[in-house]
Backbone bond lengths (Angstrom), bond angles and torsions (degrees), N, CA, C in turn:
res aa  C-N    CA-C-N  psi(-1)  N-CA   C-N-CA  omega(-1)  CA-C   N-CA-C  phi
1 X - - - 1.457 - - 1.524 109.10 -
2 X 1.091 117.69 148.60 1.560 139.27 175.30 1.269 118.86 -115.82
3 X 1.234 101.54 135.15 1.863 120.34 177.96 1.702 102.18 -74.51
4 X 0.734 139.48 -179.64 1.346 148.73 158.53 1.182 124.38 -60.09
5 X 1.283 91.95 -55.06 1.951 98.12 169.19 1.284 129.06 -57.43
6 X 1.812 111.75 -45.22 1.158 115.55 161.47 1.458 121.23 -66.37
7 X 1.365 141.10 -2.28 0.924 143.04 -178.39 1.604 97.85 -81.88
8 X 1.142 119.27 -61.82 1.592 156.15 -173.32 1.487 85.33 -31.55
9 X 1.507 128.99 -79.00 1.420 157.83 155.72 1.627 103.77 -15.31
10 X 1.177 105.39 -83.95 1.402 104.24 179.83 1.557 123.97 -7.09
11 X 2.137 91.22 -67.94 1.514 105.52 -150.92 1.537 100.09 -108.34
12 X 1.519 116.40 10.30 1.465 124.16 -148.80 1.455 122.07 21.20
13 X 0.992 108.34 60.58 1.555 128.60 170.12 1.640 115.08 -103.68
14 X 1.416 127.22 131.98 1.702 96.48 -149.96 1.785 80.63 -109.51
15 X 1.199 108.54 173.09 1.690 141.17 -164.14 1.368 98.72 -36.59
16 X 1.570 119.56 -71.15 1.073 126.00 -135.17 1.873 85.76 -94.04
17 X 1.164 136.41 -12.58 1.336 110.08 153.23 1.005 121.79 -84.52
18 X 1.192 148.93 -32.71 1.545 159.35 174.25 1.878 94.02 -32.12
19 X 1.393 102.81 -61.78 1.426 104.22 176.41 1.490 116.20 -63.83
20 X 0.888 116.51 -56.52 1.789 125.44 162.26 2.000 107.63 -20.97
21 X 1.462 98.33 -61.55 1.148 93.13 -170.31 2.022 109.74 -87.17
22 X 1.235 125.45 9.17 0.912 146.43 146.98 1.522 119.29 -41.86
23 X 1.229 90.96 -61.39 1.837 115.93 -165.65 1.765 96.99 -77.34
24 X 1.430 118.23 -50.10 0.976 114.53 -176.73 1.649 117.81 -64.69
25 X 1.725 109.37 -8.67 1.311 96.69 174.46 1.797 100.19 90.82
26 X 1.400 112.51 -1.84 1.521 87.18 176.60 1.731 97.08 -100.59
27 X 0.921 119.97 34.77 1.361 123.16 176.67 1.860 112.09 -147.19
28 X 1.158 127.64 141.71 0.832 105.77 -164.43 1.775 105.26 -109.00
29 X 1.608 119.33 139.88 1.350 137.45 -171.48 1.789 94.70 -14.29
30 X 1.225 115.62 148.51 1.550 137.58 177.52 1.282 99.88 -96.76
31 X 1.351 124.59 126.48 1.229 139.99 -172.91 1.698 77.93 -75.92
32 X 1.522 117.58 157.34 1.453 132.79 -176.97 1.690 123.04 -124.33
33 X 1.284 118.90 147.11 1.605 108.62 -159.36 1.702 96.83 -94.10
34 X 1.400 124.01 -170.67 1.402 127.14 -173.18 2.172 97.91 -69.44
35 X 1.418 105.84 -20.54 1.402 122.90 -160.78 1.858 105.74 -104.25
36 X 1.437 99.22 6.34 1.833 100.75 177.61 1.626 113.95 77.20
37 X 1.679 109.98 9.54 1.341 99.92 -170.80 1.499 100.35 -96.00
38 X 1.246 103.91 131.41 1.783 124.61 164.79 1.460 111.48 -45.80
39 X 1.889 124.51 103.08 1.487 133.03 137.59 1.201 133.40 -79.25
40 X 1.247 107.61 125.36 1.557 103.91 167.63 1.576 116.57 -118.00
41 X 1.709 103.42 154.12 1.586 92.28 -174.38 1.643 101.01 -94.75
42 X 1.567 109.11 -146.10 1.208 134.68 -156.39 1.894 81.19 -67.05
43 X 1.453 120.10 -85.80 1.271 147.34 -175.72 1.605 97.59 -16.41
44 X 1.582 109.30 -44.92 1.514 109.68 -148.71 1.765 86.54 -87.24
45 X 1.536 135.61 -25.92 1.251 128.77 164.60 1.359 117.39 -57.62
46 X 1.569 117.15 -58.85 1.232 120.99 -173.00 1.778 105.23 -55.75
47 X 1.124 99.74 -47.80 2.068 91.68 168.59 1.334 133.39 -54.56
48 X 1.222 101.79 -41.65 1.735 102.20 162.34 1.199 108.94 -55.16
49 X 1.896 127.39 -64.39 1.112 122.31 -152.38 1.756 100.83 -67.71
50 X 1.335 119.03 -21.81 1.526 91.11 168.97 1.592 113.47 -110.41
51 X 1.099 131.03 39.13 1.000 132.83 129.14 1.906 126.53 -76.74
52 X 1.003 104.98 -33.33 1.608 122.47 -178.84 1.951 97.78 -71.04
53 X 1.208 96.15 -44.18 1.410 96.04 -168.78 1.639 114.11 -91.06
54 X 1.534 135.81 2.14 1.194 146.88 123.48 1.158 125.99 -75.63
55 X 1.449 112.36 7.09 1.777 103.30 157.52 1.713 116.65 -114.36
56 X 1.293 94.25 -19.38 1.283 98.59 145.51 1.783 151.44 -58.39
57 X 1.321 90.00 -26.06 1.830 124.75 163.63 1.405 95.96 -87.01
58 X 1.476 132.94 -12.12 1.413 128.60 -179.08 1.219 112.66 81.60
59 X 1.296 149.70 25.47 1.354 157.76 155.04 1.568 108.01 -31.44
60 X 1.240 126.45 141.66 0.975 112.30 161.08 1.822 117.18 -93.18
61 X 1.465 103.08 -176.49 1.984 104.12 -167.48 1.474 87.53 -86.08
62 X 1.182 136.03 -13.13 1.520 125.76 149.52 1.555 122.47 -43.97
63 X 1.799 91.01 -76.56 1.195 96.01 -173.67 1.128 134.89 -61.02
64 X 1.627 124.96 -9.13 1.596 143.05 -180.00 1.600 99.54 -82.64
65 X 1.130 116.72 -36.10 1.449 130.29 -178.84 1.648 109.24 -45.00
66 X 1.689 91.08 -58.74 1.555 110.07 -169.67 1.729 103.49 -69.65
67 X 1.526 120.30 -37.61 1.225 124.10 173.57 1.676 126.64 -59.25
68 X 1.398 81.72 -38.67 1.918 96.28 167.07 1.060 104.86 -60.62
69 X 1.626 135.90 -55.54 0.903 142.64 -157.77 1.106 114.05 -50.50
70 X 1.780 117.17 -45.80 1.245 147.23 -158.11 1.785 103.10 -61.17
71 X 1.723 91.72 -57.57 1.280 120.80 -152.76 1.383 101.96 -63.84
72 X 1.471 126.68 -27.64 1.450 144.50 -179.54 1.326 109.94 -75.20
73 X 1.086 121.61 -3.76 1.294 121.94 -166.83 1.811 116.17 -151.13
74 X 1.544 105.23 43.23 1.276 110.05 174.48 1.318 133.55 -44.94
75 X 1.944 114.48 3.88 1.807 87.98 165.71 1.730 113.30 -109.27
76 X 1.766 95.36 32.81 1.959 97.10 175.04 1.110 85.49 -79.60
77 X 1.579 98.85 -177.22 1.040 125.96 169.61 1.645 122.63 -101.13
78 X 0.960 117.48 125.54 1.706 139.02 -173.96 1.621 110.39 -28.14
79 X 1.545 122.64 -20.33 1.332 142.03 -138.09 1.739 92.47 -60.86
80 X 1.369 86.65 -69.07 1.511 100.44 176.06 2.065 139.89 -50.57
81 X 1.614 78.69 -27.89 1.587 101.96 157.94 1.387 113.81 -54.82
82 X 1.255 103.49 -58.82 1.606 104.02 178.86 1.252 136.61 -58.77
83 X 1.846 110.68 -39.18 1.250 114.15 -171.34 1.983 100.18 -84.61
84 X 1.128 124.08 11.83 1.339 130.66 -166.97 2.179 87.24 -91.11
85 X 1.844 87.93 -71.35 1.410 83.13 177.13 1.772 129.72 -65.78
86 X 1.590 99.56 -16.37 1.747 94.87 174.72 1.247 117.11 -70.22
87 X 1.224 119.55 -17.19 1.568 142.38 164.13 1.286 121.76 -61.96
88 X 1.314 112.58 -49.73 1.308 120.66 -177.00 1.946 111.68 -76.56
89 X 1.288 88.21 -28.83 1.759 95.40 171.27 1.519 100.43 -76.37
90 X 0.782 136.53 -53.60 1.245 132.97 167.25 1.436 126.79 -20.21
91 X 1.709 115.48 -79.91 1.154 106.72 123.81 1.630 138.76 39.48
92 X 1.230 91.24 -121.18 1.613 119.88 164.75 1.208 114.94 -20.71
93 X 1.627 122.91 -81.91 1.082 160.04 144.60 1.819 99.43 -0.70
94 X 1.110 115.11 -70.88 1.491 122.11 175.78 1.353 114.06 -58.50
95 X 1.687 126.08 -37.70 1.208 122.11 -167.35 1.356 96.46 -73.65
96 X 1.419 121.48 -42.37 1.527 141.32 -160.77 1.139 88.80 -68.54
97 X 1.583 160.60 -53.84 1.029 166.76 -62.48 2.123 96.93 -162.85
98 X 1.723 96.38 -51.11 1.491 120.67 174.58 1.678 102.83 -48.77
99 X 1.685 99.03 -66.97 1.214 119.47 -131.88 2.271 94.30 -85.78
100 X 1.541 90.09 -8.38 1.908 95.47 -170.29 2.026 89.12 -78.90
101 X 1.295 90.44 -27.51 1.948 93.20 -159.95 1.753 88.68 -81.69
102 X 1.108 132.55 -14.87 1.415 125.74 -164.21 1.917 101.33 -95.47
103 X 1.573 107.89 -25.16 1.261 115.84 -167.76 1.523 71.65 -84.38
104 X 1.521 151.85 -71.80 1.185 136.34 -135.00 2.011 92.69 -69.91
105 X 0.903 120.99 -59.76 1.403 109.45 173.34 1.646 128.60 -39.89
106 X 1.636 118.90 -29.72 0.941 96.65 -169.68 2.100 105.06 -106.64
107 X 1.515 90.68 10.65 1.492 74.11 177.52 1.710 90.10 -94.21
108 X 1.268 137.70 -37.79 1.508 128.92 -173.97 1.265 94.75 -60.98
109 X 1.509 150.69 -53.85 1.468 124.57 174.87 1.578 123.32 -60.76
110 X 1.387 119.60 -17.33 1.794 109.80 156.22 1.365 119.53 -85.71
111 X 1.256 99.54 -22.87 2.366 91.01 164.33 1.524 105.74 -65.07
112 X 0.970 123.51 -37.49 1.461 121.75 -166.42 1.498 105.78 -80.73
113 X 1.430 126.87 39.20 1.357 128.93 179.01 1.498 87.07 174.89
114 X 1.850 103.36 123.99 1.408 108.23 155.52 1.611 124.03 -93.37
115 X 1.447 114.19 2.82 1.239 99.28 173.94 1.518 129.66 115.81
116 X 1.746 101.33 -33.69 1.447 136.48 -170.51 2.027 107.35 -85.66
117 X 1.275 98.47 -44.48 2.022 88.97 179.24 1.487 106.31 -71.10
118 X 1.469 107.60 -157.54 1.165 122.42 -167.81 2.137 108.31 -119.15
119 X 1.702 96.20 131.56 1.314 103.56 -172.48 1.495 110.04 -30.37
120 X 1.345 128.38 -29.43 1.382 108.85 -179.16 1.681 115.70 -67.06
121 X 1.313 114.33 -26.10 1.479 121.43 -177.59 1.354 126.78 -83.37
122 X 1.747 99.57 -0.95 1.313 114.26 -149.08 1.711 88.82 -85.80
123 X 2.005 104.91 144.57 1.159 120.06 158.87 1.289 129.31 -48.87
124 X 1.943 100.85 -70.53 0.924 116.59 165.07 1.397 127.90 -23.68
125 X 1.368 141.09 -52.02 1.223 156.45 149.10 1.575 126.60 -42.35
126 X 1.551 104.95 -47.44 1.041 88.51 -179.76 1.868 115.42 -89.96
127 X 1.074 110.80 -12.38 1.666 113.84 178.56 1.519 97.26 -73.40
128 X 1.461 136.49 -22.33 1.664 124.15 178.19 2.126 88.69 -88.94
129 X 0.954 135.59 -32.16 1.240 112.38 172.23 1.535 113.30 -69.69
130 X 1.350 126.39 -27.50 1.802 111.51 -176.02 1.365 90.22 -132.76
131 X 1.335 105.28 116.44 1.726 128.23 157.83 1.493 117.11 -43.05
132 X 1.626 111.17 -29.92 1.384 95.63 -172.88 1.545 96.86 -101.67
133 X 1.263 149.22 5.58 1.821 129.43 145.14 1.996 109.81 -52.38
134 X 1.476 100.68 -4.12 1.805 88.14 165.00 1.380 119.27 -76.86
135 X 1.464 105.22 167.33 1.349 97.09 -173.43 1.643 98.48 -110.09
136 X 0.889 140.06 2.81 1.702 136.29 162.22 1.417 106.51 -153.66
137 X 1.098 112.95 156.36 1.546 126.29 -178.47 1.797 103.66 -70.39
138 X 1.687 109.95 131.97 1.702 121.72 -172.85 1.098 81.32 -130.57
């Protein structure tokens, strides 16, 4: 059995979510000591750690929900497993997709200023005051 803290430790997941995800039900109730302190067993580690480690892949507390769900119930079928994570790559893919067009914007707004005039002259400055000195919509 595990204290909370050591749980916390384990999966480096810190206190006050452990309980969070408690409440939300993606964890299941902490067996309790004569003193009110929260145990968890083997099961209740291995759930955190893959909860911790699908939110780390960026899962949402939905989608871990639906995966728990899954996981509780090993004679479904996987189907739904998949389209959770083909989704979530998806996702990704778009942010990655966001975040490549935001790097191309923000290095052409630091070429366009070496650094040397004065903030009133500055590029840099003035392309975050008017949206349209961009060169594509971010």
């Amino acid at each position: 059995m595990f204290s909370i803290g050591e749980l916390s430790k384990r999966t480096n997941v810190k206190v006050p979510t452990i309980r969070y995800y408690e409440d939300m039900g993606l964890l299941p109730e902490a067996e309790r000591t004569s003193g009110n302190q929260r145990r968890y067993d083997k099961a209740g580690l291995e759930r955190l750690s893959f909860i911790r480690h699908a939110r780390d892949l960026g899962f949402s507390i939905e989608a871990i929900s639906s995966l728990i769900e899954l996981q509780d119930h090993p004679d479904r079928s996987c189907e739904a497993a998949t389209e959770i994570a083909v989704s979530q790559l998806e996702e990704v893919r778009a942010k990655i997709k966001r975040l490549r067009m935001l790097e191309k914007e923000l290095s052409r707004i630091s070429r366009g200023c070496d650094g040397e005039g004065v903030s009133g002259d500055c590029y840099v400055l003035a392309s975050l005051a008017d949206h349209n000195m961009c060169d594509r919509e971010h």
